[in-house]
C-alpha distance (Angstrom), angle and dihedral (degrees) to the residues before:
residue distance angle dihedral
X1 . . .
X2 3.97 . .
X3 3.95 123.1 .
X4 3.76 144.2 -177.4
X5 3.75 129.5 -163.3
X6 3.96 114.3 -141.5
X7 4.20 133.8 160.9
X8 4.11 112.2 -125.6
X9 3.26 106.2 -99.3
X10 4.24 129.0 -145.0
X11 3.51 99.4 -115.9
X12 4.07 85.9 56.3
X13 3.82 89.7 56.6
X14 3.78 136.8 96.5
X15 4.09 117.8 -137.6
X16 3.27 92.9 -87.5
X17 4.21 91.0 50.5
X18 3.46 107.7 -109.6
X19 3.63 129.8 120.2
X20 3.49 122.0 -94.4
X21 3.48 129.3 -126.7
X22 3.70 96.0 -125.4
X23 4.04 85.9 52.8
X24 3.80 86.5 52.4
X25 3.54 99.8 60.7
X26 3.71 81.3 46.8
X27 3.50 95.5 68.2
X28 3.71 96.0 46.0
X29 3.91 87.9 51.5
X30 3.93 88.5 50.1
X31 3.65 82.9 51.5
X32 3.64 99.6 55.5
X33 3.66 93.5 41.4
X34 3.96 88.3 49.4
X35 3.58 90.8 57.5
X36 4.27 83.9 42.3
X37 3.79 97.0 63.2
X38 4.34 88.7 47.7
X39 3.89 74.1 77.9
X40 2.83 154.7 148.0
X41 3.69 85.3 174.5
X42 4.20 90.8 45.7
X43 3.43 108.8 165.9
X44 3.14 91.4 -97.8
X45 3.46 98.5 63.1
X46 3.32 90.7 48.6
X47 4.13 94.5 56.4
X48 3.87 85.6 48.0
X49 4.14 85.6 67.7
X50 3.44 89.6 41.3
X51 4.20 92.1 -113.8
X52 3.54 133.3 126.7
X53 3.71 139.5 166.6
X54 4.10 122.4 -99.1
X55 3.68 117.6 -176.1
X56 3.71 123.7 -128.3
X57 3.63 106.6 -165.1
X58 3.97 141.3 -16.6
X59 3.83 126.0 -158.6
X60 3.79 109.4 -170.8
X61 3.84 138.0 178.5
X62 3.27 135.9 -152.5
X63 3.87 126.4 -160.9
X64 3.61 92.3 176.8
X65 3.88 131.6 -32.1
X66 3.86 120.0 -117.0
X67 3.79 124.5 -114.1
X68 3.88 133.7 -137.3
X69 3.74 116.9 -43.9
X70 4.03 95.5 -0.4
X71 3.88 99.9 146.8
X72 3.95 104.5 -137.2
X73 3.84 131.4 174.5
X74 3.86 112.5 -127.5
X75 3.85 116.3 -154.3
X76 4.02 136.9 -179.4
X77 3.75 124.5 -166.8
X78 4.13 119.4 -162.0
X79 3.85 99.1 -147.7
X80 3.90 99.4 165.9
X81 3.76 136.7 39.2
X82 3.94 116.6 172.9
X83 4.00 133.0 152.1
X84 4.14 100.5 -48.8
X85 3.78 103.6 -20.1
X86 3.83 130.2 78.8
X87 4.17 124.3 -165.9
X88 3.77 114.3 -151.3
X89 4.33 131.3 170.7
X90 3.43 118.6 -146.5
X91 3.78 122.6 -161.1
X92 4.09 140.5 -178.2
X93 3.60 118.9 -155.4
X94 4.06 125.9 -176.7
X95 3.81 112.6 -110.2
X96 4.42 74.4 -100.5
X97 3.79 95.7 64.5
X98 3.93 89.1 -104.8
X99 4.15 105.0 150.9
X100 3.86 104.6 -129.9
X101 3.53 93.8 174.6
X102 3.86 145.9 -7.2
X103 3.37 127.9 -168.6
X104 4.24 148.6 -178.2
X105 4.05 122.7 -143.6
X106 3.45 125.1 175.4
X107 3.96 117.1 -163.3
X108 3.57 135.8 -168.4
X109 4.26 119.5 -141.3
X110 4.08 101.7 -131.9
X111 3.90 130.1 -156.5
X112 4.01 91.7 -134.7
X113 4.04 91.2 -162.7
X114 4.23 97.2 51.4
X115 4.07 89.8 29.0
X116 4.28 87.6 -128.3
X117 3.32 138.2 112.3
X118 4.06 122.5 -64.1
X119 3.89 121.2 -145.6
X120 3.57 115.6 -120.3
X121 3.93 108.2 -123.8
X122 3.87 130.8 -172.8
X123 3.43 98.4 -66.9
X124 3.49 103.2 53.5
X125 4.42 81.8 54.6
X126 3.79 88.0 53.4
X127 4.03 94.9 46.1
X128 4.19 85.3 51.8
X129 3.57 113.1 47.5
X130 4.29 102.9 -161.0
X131 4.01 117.9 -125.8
X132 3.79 128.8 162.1
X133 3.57 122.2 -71.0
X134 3.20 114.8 -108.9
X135 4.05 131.9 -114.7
X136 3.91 119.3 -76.8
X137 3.29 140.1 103.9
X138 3.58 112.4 -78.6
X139 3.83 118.5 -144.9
X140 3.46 125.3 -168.8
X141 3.83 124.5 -91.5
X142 3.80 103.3 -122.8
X143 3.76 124.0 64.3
X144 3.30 133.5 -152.1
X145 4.07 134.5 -156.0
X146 3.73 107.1 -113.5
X147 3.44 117.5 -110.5
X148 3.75 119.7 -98.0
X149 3.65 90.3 5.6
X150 4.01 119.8 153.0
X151 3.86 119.4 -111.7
X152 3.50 131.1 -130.7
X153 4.24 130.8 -179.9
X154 3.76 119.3 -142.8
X155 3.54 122.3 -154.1
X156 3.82 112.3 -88.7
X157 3.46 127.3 -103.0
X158 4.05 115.2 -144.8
X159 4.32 101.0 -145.9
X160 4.12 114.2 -109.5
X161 3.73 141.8 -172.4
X162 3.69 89.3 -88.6
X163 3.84 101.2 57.0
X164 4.37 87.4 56.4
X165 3.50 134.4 99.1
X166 3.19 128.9 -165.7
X167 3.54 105.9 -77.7
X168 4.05 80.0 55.4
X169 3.79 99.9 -112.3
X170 3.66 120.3 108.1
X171 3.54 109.5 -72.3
X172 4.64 103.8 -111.2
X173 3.87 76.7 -115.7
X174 3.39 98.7 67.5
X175 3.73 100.9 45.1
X176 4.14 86.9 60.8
X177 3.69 82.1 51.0
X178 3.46 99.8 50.6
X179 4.48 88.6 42.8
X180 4.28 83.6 55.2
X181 4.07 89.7 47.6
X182 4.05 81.4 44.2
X183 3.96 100.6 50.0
X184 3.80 95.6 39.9
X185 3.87 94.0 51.8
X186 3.71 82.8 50.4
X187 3.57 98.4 51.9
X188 3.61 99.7 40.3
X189 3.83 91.5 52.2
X190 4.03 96.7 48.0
X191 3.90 92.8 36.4
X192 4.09 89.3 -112.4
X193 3.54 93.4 164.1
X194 3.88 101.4 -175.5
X195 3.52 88.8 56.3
X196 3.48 95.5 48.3
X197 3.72 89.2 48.9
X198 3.73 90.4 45.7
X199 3.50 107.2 47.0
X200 3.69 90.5 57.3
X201 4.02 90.6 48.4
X202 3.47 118.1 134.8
X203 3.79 97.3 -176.4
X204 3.99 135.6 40.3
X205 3.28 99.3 17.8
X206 4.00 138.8 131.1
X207 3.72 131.5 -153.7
X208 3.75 128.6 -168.6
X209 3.85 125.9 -176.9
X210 3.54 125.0 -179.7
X211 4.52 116.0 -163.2
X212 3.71 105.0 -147.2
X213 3.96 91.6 159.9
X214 4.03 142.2 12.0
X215 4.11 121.1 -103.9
X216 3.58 115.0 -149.7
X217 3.69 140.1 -174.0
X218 3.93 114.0 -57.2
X219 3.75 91.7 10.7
X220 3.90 112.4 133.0
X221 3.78 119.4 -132.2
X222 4.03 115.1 -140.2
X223 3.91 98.7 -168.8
X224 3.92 114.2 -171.6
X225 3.88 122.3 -171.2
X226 4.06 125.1 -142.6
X227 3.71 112.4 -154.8
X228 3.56 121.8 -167.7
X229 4.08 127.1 161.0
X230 4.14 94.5 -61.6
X231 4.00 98.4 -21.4
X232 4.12 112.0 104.2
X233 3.79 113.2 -177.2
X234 3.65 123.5 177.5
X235 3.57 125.1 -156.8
X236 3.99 115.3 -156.1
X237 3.80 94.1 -163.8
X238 3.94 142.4 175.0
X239 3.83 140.7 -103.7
X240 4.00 75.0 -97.7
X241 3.97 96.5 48.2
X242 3.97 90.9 -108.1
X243 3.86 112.6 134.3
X244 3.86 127.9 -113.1
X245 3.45 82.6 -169.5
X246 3.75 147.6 2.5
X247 4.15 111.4 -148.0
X248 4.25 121.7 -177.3
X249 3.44 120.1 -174.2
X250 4.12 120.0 -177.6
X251 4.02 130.1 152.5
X252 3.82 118.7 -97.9
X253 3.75 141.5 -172.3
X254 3.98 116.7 -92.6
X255 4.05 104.0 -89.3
């Protein structure tokens, strides 16, 4: 398990001063790459063999989000290492021991010259220290358009400096951002109201993305939204209609 205490900062707030989602996943990234430069696979080392880590899917929930200046202690815990791909949670906790959020990741260790998987060797085990997972309930990593559900275009969203990270792809981050942007345009145009409700939630909510492909720079994002009863899907899709991404959001029980 590795940890870092912080204090929610402005800049990660929405108008009303609560963090975002997008600044959420943020922190557990920061996290993870905290824990990353202990070494001794830094990321440095790591770009030396030409490797680097790509994330295959996130499934986060929210019991509530934090406001301006609440001091909260944000945690990751690697629980799996096997062949190419690594599982991790992530957590944030008020300074109280209130759970905010919890959350699974899985993440796949990438040869960046072939474009294939990378082996994880010894140093990668002594950089991520294995603990139990912790408690929440785990849902699977693919997701799937419900059946029969209505479907919905969002305006597209043309890929900019500001949605990058530094391996110049859109940062996983982003793409959840883009799938809220996506489902409230949605709702507020054909008077969804749940959605609308939901995709501005700040408490009791899940998300789940799956990556199936890399954005870059000057690549245009056609998102399309499946609506069925209380299941919203958003699919982050192509000039070709194959997903980026694949981001669900529903309402849950506190965990």
């Amino acid at each position: 398990m590795y940890s870092f205490d912080s204090r929610i900062r402005y800049t990660e707030t929405d108008i009303e001063q609560y963090l975002t989602f997008e600044s959420l996943i943020d922190y557990f990234q920061d996290c993870s790459t905290f824990q990353t430069q202990e070494g001794p696979a830094t990321i440095e080392e790591m770009s030396r063999k030409g490797q680097a880590w790509v994330i295959n899917s996130w499934q986060v929930v929210v019991n509530r989000l934090p406001k301006l200046g609440e001091r909260v202690t944000i945690g990751t815990v690697p629980y799996d290492l096997k062949g190419f791909i690594g599982l991790r949670n992530f957590y944030m906790d008020t300074d109280e021991g209130e759970r905010l959020s919890v959350a699974n990741s899985v993440w796949s260790l990438i040869n960046l010259e072939k474009g294939s998987p990378a082996r994880i060797d010894d140093l990668v085990v002594q950089t991520y220290p294995l603990d139990e997972k912790l408690p929440m309930d785990y849902a699977p990593r693919k997701i799937s358009v419900p059946e029969g559900a209505a479907i919905y275009e969002a305006d597209r969203k043309k890929v900019g400096k500001h949605h990058l990270d530094s391996n110049n792809h859109v940062n996983n981050g982003q793409h959840i951002r883009i799938a809220l942007q996506a489902f409230g345009q949605v709702a507020e145009r054909e008077g969804i109201d749940a959605l609308k409700a939901l995709s501005v939630s700040r408490e009791n909510i899940q998300i789940r993305a799956e990556y199936r492909q890399q954005a870059y720079l000057g690549d245009e994002i056609s998102p399309v939204i499946y609506v069925k009863d209380n299941e919203y899907t958003a699919f982050l899709n192509d000039s070709n209609n194959k997903p980026y991404s694949i981001v669900e959001i529903k309402r849950i029980e506190k965990c």
